[in-house]
C-alpha positions in Angstrom: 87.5 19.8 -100.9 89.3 23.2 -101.6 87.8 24.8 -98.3 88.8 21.5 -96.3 92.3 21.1 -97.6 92.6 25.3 -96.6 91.5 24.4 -93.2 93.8 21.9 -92.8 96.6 23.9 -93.5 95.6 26.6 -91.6 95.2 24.2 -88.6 98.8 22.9 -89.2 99.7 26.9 -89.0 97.7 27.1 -85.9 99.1 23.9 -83.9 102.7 23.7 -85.4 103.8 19.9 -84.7 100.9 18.9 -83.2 99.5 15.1 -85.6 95.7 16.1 -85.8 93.2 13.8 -87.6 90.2 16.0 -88.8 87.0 14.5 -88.9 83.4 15.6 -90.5 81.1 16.6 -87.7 77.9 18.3 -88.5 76.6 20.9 -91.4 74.3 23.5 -90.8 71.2 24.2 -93.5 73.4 26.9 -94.4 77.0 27.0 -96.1 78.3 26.3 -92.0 80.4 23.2 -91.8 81.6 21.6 -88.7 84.5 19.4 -88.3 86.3 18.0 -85.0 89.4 18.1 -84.7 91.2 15.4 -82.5 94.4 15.7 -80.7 97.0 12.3 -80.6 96.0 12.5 -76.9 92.2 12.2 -77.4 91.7 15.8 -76.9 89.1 17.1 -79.5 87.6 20.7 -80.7 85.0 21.5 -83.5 86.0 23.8 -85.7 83.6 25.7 -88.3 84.0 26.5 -91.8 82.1 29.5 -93.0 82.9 30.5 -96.4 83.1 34.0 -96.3 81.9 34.9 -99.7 78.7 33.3 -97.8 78.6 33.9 -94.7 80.6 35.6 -92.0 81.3 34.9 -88.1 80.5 38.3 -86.3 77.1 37.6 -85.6 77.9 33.9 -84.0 80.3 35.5 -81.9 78.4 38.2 -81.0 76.1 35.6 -79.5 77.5 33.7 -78.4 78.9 36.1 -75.7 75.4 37.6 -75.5 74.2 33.8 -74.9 77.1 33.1 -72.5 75.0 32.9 -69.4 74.1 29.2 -70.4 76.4 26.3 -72.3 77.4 27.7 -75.2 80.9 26.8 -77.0 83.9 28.3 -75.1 85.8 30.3 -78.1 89.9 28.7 -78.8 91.0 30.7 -82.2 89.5 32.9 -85.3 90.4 33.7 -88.1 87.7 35.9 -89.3 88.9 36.9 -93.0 89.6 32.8 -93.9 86.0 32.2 -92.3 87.5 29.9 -89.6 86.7 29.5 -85.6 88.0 26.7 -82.8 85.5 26.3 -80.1 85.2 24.0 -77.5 83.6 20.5 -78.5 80.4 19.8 -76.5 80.4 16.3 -77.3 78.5 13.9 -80.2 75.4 13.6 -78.3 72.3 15.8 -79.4 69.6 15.8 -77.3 67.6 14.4 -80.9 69.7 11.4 -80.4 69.1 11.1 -76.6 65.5 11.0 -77.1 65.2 8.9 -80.1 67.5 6.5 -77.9 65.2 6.1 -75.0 61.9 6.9 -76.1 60.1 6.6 -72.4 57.9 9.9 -71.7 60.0 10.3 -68.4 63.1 10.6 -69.8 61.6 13.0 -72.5 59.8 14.9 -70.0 63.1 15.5 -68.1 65.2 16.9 -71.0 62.6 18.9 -72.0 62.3 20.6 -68.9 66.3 21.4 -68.5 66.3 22.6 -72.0 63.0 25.0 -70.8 65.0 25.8 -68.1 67.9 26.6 -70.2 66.0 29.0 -72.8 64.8 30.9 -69.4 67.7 31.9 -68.8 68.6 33.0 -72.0 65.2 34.9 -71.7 66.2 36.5 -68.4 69.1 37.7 -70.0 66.9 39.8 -72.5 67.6 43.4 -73.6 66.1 45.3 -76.5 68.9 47.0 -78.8 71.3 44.5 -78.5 70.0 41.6 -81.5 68.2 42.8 -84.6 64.2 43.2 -83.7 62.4 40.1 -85.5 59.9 43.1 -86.8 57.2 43.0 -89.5 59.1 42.8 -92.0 61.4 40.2 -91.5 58.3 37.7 -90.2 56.3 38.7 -93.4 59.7 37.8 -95.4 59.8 34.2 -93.4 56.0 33.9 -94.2 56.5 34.7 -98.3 58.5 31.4 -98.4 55.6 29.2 -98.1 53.9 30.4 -101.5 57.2 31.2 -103.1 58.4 27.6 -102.7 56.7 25.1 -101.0 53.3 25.9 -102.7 55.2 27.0 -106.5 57.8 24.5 -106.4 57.3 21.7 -104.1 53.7 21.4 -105.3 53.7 23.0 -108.4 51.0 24.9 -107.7 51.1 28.8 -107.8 48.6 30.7 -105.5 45.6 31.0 -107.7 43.2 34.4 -107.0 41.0 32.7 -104.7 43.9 31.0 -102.8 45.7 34.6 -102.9 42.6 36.1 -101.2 43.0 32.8 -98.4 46.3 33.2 -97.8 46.1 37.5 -97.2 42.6 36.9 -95.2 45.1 34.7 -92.9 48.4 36.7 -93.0 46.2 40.0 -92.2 45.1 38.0 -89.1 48.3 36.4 -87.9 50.7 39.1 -88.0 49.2 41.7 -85.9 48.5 38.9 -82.8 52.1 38.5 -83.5 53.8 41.8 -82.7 51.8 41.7 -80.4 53.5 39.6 -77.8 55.9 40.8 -75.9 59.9 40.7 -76.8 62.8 38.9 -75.2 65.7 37.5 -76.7 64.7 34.4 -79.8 67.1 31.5 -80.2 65.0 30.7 -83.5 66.1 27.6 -84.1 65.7 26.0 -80.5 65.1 22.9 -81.5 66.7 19.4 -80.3 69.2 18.6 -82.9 70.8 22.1 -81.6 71.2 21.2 -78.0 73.7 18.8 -77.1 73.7 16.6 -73.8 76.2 17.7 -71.5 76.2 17.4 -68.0 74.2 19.6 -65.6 72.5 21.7 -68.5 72.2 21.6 -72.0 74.9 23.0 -74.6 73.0 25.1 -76.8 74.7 25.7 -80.6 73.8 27.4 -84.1 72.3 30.4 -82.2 74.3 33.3 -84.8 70.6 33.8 -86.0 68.9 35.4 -82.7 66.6 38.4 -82.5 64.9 40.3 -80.1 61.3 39.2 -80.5 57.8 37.3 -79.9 58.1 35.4 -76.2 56.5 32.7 -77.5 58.7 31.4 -80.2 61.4 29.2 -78.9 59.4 27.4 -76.5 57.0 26.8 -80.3 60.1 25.6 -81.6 61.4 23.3 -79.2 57.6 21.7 -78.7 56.4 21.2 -82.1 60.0 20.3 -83.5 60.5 19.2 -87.2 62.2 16.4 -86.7 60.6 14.5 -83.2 56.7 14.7 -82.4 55.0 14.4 -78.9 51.1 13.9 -78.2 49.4 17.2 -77.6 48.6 16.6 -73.9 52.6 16.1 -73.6 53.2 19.7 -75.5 50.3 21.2 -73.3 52.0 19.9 -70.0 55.2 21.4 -71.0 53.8 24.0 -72.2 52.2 25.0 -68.9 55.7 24.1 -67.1 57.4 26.8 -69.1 54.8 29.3 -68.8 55.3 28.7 -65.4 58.7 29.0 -65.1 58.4 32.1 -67.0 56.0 33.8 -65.2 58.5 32.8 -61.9 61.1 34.4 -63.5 59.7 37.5 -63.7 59.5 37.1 -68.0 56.9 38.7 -70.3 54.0 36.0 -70.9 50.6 36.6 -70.4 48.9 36.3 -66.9 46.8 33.6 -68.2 47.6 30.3 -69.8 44.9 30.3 -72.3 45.9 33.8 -73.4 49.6 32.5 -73.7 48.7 29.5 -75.3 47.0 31.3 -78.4 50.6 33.1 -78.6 52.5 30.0 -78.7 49.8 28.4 -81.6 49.8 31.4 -83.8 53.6 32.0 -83.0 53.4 28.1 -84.2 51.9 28.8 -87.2 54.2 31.7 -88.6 57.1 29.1 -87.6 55.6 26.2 -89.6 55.0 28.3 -92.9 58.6 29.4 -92.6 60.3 25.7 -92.1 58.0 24.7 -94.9 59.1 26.9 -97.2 62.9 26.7 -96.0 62.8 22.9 -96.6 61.4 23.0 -100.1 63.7 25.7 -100.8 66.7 23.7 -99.8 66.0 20.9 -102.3 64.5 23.0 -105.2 67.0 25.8 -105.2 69.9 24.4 -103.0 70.2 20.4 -104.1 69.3 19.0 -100.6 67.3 16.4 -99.7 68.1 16.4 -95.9 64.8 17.8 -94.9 62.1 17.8 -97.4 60.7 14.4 -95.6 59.7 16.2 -92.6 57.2 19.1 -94.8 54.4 17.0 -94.0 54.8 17.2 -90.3 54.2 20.7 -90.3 51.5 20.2 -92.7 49.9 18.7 -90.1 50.9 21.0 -87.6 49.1 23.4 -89.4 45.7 21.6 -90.0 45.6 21.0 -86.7 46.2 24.8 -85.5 45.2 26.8 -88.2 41.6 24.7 -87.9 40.9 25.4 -84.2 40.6 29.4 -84.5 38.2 31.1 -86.5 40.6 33.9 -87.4 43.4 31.3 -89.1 40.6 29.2 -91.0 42.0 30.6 -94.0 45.0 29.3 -94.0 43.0 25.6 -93.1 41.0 26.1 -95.8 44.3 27.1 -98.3 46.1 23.6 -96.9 42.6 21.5 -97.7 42.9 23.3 -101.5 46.4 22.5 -101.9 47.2 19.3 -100.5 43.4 18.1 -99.9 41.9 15.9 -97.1 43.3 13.4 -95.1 42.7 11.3 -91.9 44.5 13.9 -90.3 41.4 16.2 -91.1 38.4 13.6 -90.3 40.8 13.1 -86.5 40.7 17.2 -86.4 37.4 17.2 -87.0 36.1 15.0 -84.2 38.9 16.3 -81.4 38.9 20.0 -82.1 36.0 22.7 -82.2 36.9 26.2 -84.2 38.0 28.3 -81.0 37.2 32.3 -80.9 39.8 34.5 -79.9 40.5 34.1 -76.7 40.7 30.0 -77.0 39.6 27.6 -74.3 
């Protein structure tokens, strides 16, 4: 309330005169608050709140000017010591909310293919040197959250030797396939509560955490979403449309699909072990619930990939020890054989 009523005062500073009602807006899994602030008129902005003792505002405008080549927010006023920005409001509409709204594969097909066309362009735009590299060590970091606090404190169950020697057979195998792939510039967190529906394209926001890395990750992130699921022949369609579009536009993907699909599963897989362990580490060490309901999607998101190469069986084998058998696992077993390397 402290931060809120500090805000407001530095709005009034701001906009001398001017009546504006302030109204809650969004909050980020982070210490980010958003609020929109609305004008007598009906004229509205969203302004952020980031607590600089937590969290600073260079990298989101850094960019955000990087990013500026497709909707992002248009920038009004900082104040970067106080922790404080006024941006341009994109509207209340998340493309989550679109396609929870009208749930026909159409209409889901044809915002999934602006917002491919939208993280294209972000790609085209890519440059090493110019966003931190998303290098061994920070995806080994991402990956430590899984046994640190989904397996110790959401299950209560501490890797055991055996499960240790599962979970390093499958790290050992994931990571180099990983830096392998080639680099362009990684929303990572392109997902569909952080596009917004605006006209013409997609507004894309909380973006202040991009890298330079792994070509398959946001196009991972955007199919096999925490909080929406699709069949696997609808991912595998849009799949192939992106690689597509890619490969038109000149990006780095593989020549083959097949080859670029095993990049987007194991990318998939890094990404799912991450979100895990971020959700069970918001309630256990942060007090919120918000997300801890959608662990068991990527459980199964896991099962399903980690089962269908030989090289990730480990980790398959790790999820059946921890969490057991399901249905999930008898359907996995009749759709899917273990694929080699390559994949088919």
């Amino acid at each position: 309330m402290q931060r809120q009523e500090q805000l407001k005062k530095w709005l009034a500073q701001q906009y001398p005169g001017d009546e504006i009602q302030l109204e809650f807006a969004a909050a980020d899994a982070d210490f980010r608050r958003y609020f929109r602030a609305i004008w007598p008129d009906g004229a509205s902005r969203i302004v952020m709140d980031a607590p600089p003792e937590h969290i600073g505002t260079d990298a989101y405008i850094k960019v955000r000017d990087i990013f500026s080549m497709v909707k992002v927010p248009e920038i009004y006023l900082r104040d970067r010591e106080q922790g404080f920005i006024v941006m341009e409001d994109l509207g209340k509409v998340t493309y989550l909310a679109a396609l929870q709204h009208d749930e026909r594969a159409l209409v889901h097909r044809h915002l999934l293919l602006e917002a491919l066309d939208t993280l294209v362009e972000i790609q085209k735009g890519s440059q090493p040197d110019v966003l931190p590299e998303y290098d061994e060590a920070l995806l080994s970091r991402e990956l430590s959250l899984f046994p640190e606090w989904f397996c110790a404190k959401e299950l209560g169950k501490p890797l055991n030797f055996k499960q240790r020697q599962l979970w390093d057979a499958g790290v050992k195998a994931l990571l180099p396939a990983l830096l392998a792939q080639s680099k362009v510039f990684v929303h990572r967190d392109f997902i569909v509560r952080n596009l917004m529906l605006t006209p013409g394209a997609p507004g894309v926001l909380d973006f202040q955490d991009a890298v330079y890395g792994p070509v398959s990750y946001d196009a991972v992130s955007l199919l096999r979403d925490a909080f929406i699921e699709w069949e696997e022949e609808f991912v595998l369609d849009l799949a192939i449309r992106y690689w597509e579009k890619a490969r038109a536009a000149g990006l780095p993907v593989p020549e083959a699909f097949d080859d670029f699909y095993r990049a987007f599963e194991w990318m998939g897989v890094q990404r799912h072990l991450k979100v895990a362990g971020i959700f069970a580490r918001l309630h256990h060490r942060d007090g919120k619930d918000k997300y801890r309901a959608e662990i068991p999607r990527f459980i199964k998101y896991l099962k399903r990939t980690t089962r269908r190469y030989v090289e990730l069986t480990p980790f398959y084998h790790l999820l059946v020890d921890l969490v057991g058998r399901d249905e999930t696992d008898e359907e996995l077993q009749s759709s899917y054989p273990v694929l080699g390397v390559k994949g088919q």
